[in-house]
N, C-alpha and C positions, 0 to 999 in steps of 0.2 A: 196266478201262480204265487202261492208262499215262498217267504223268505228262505222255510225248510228244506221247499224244494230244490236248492242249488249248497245244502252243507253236506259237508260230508257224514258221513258215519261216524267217525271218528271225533269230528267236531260237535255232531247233534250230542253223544254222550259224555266227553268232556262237559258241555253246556252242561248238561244234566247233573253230572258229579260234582259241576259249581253250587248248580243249586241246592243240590243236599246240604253239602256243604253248609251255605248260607243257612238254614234251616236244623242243620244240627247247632251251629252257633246259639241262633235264636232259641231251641232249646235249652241248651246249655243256660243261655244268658235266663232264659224264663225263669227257671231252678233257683240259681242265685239271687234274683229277685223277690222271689215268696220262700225264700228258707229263713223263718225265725221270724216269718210274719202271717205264718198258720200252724196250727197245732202240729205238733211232730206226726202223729197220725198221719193226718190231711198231707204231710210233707212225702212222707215214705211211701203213700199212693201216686201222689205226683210223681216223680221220682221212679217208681216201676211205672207209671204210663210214657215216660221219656226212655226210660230204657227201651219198652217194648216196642216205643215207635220206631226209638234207631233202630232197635234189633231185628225188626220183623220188617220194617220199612226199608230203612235205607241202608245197612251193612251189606244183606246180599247181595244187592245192586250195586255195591262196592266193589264187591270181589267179582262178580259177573265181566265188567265192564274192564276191571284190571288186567283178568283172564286173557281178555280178547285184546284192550292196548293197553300193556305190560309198562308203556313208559305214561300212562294215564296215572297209575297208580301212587295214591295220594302216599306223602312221606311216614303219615302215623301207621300205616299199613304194614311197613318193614320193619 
């Protein structure tokens, strides 16, 4: 039996909203890393592939997850 098999609901997605979390950081932090050390081009591509991964990735699952526990909901959301 998984360790999954004994969390809750509520807890398996919490977990889950950490880890976006962690990963939109890492995002974030990647951006700041290679800006002004690739052509501004090659930057503004980058940069709409990190949008699009929050956007299409992990924002819905943000608000899905909030929907359902309302006290999940991370603070930049309000």
């Amino acid at each position: 039996m998984s360790a999954l098999a004994t969390t809750t609901k509520k807890d398996a997605y919490e977990r889950l909203l950490r880890i976006c979390e962690k990963q939109g950081a890492e995002l974030d932090q990647f951006l700041l890393d290679v800006q002004g050390t690739v052509a501004d081009e090659d930057f503004a591509k980058l940069r709409l592939m990190v949008g699009e991964i929050m956007g299409y990735g992990h924002y819905d699952r943000f608000v899905a997850i909030a929907q359902e526990f309302p006290e999940l909901k991370p603070a930049w959301m309000t």
